[in-house]
C-alpha positions in Angstrom: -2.0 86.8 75.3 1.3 88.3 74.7 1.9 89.8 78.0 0.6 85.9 79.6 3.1 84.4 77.8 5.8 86.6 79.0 4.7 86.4 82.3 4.5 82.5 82.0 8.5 82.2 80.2 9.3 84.7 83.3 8.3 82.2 86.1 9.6 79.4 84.5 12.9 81.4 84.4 13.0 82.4 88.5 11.7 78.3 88.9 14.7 77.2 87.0 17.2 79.6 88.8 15.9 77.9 92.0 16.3 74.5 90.9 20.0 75.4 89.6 20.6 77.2 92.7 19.7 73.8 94.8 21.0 71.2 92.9 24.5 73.1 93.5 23.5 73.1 97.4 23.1 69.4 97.2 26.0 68.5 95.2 28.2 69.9 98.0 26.2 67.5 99.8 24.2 70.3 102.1 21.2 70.1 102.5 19.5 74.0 103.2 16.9 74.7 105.0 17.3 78.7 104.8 14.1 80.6 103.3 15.0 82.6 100.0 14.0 86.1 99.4 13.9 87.1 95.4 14.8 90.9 95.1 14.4 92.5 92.0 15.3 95.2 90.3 16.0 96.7 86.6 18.8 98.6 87.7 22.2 97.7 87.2 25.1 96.9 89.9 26.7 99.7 89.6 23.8 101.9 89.9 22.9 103.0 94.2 19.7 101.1 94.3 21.8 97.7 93.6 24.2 99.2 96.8 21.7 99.6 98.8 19.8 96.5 98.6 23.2 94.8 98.4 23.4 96.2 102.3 19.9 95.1 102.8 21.1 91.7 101.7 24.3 91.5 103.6 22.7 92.7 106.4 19.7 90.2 106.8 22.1 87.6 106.1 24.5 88.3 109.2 21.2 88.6 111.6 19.4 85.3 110.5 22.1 83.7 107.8 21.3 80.6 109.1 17.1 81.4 108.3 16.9 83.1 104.8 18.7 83.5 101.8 18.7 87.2 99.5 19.2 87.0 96.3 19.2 89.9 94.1 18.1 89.7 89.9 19.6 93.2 88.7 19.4 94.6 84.8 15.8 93.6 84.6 16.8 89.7 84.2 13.4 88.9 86.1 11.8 91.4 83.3 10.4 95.4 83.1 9.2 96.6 85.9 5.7 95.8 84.9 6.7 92.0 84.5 8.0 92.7 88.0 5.4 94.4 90.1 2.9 91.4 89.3 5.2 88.8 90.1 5.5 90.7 93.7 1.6 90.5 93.8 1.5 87.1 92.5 3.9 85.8 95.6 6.7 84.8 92.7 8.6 87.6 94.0 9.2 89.1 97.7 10.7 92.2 97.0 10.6 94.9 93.8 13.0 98.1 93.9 10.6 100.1 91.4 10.2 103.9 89.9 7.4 105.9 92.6 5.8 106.5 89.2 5.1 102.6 88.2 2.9 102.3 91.1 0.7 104.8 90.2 -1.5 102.3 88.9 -2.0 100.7 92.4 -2.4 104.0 93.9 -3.3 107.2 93.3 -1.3 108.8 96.4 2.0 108.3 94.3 0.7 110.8 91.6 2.0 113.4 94.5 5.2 113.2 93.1 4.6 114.7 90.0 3.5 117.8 91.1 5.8 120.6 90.1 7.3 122.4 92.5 6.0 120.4 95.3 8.8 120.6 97.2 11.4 123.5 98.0 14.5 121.5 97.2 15.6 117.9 97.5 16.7 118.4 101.1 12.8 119.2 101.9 12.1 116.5 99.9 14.0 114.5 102.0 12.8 115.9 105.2 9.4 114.8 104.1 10.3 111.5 103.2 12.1 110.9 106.3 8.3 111.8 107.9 7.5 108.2 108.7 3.5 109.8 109.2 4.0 110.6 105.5 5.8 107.4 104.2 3.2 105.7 106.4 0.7 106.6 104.2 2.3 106.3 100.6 3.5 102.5 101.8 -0.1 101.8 103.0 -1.8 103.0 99.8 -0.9 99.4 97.8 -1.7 97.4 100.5 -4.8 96.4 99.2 -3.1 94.9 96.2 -1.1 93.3 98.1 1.9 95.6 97.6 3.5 97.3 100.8 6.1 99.7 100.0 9.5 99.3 102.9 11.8 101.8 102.1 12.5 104.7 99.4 15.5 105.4 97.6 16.4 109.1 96.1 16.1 109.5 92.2 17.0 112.9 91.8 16.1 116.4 90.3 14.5 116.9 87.1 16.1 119.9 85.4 15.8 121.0 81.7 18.7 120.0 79.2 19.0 121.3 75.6 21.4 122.4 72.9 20.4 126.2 73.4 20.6 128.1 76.9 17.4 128.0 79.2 17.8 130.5 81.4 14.2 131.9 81.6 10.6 130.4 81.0 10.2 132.1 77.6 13.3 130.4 76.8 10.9 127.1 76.8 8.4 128.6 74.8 7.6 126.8 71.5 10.1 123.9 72.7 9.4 120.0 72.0 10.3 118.4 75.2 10.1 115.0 75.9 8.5 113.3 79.0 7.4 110.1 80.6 3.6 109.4 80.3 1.9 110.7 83.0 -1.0 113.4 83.1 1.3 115.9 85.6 4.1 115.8 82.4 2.4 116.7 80.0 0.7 119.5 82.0 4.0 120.9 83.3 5.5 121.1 79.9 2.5 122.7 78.3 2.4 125.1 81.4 5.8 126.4 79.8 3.7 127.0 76.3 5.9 124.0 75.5 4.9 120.9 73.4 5.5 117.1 75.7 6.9 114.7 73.4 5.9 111.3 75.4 8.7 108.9 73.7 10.9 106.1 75.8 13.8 107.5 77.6 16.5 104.9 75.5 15.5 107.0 72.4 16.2 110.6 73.9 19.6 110.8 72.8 19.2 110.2 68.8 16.0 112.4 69.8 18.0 115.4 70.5 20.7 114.9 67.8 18.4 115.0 65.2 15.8 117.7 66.3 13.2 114.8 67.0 13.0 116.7 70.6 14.4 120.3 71.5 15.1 119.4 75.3 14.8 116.7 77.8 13.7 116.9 81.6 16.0 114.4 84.4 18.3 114.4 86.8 22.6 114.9 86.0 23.2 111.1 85.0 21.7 111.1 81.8 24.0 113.7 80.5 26.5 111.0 81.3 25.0 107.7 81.5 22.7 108.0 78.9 25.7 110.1 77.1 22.8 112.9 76.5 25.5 115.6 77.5 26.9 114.8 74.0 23.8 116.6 71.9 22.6 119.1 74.7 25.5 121.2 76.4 23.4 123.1 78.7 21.6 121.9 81.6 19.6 124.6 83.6 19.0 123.9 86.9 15.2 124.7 86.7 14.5 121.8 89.9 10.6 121.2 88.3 10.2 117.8 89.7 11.7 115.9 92.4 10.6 112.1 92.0 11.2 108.9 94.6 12.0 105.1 93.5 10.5 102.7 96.1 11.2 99.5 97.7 7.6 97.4 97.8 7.3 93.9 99.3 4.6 91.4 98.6 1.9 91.8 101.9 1.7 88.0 102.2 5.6 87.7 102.5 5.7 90.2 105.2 2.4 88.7 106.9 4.6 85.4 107.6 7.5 86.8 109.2 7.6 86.6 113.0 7.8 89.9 115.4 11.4 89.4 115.7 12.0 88.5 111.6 10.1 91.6 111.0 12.2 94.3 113.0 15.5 93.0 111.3 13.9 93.2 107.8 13.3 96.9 108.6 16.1 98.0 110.1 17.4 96.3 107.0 14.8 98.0 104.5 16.2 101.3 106.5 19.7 100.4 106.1 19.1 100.1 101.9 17.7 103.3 101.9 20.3 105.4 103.6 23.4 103.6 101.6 21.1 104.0 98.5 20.7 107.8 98.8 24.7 108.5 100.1 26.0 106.3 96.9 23.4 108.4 95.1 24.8 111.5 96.0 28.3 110.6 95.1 27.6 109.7 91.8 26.0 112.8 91.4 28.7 114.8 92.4 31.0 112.5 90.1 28.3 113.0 87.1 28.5 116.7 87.3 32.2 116.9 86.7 32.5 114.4 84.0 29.5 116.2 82.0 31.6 119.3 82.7 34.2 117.4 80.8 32.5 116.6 78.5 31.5 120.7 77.1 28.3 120.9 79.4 27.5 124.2 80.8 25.5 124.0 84.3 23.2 127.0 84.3 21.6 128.4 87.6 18.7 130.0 87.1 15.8 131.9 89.3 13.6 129.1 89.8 11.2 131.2 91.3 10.4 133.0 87.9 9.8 129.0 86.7 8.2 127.9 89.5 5.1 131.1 89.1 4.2 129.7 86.0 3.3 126.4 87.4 1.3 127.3 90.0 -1.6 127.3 87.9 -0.6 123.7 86.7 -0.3 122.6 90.2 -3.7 124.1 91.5 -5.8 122.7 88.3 -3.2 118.9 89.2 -4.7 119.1 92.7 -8.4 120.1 91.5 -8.5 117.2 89.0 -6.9 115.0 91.6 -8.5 116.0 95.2 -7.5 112.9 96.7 -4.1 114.5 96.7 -5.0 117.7 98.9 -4.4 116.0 102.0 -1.0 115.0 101.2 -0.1 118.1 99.6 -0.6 120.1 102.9 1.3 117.7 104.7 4.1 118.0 102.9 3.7 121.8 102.7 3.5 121.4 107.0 6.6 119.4 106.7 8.8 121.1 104.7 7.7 124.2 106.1 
């Protein structure tokens, strides 16, 4: 009833938006006739997603300004990404910017991404997810929900931070680390004779100061960010997970755009993705050195010792999971 009700206030909230939004239209005495497209995203506008859909936006608008209208909701102001998703499959939304791992509840193909060690570095994973044979098939998986993913946007390397040095696996033994909630997690961890600690990621940081949690697993910009670099000064560059954030449009939305509609939308959805990923990268590069500054040590290790102790995690993943095999080898073909 809870989760109704929230739903309920949330539509209420994108209705009134609209009427604001048009009652300023008409007080300027126009009268539009332009089609409005409701992005939305939890992320803020500072953070690459909100770049690159801002280029999807500005881009759509200068092809067919006179046909549609983008507006964006950043910070979550439409709601979680929950709230969000079934909006999109309501039709109350056209467009979600979402974590890969939030639509593992409409499809199983996106629990690929939690395999450790599935791909040799982020530049294979990005060869594989600029296979549009591959992408093909991860957008396609919703479709039946009436969720079509559009574009992808890079969210970095999970590597292992903690107040002590991690330079090996044993290093991890006997270490509470926390994770998301997902079944792949908590098997990686426990692969490392570690214990997963499943816990929100806005309490990580009193987590770590006060030996709630030993270690936490993401990319550089929670050391900064997140200001996690404060309470764990070395982050070892173990590369265990490489995960993807997704772009997902509702199928009835795309269904009514024309031929010609449809090919500027994707060369838009395209465009997102690539300014997405380059403003990704230069935050990270910008992340690094201010945890640096902060007292952060950046350890390399020899990921291959980490990566053999999660090839039995990985084999009993795709066992439990076979609908995954035939992705798996696709990405092993392409990265290969």
């Amino acid at each position: 009833m809870k989760k109704k009700n929230k739903i309920t206030a949330i539509l209420l909230c994108i209705t009134l938006m609209m009427v604001i939004a048009g009652c300023s239209a008409s007080a300027n005495g126009e009268i539009s006739s332009k089609r409005i497209i409701s992005v939305a995203t939890v992320q803020p506008e500072s953070h690459a997603i909100y770049l690159g859909l801002k280029a999807f936006k500005d881009y759509v608008e200068e092809e067919m300004g006179d046909k549609f209208e983008i507006r964006l909701f950043t910070n979550g102001v439409i709601g979680g990404n929950s709230e969000a998703l079934e909006l999109l499959q309501m039709g109350s939304l056209d467009l979600v910017a979402t974590s890969g791992s939030n639509l593992e509840a409409f499809a199983n193909e996106y629990k690929i991404f939690g395999l450790p060690y599935l791909f040799n570095d982020e530049a294979s994973f990005r060869k594989v997810m600029n296979d549009e044979e591959f992408t093909d098939v991860i957008y396609n998986s919703t479709a039946d929900k009436g969720i079509q993913g559009v574009a992808w946007f890079s969210n970095g390397v999970n590597n292992f931070y903690a107040s002590k040095k991690i330079e090996t696996p044993e290093d991890l033994k006997g270490l509470k680390i926390r994770v998301q909630s997902s079944e792949a997690n908590v098997k990686l961890v426990q692969g490392f004779d570690a214990a997963a600690v499943v816990m929100a990621y806005g309490e990580v940081y009193t987590a770590l100061q006060n030996g709630v949690i030993d270690a936490g697993t993401n990319p550089e910009m929670a050391l900064v960010d997140m200001k996690h670099g404060e309470v764990a000064k070395y982050y070892s560059r173990t590369e265990h997970q490489i995960f993807t954030d997704m772009l997902v449009a509702n199928t009835d939305f795309l269904d009514s755009l024309t031929v010609e509609e449809r090919q500027i939308f994707q060369e838009g959805f395209k465009l997102s993705s690539q300014v997405s990923n380059e403003a990704w990268d230069k935050r990270i590069s910008e992340v690094t050195k201010e945890a640096t500054e902060m007292g952060v040590e950046f350890i390399t290790v020899d990921k291959q010792l980490f990566e053999e102790m999660q090839k039995p995690v990985k084999e009993a993943l795709l066992v439990s999971n076979p609908e995954l095999q035939a992705l798996y080898e696709k990405i092993q073909q392409i990265q290969n």
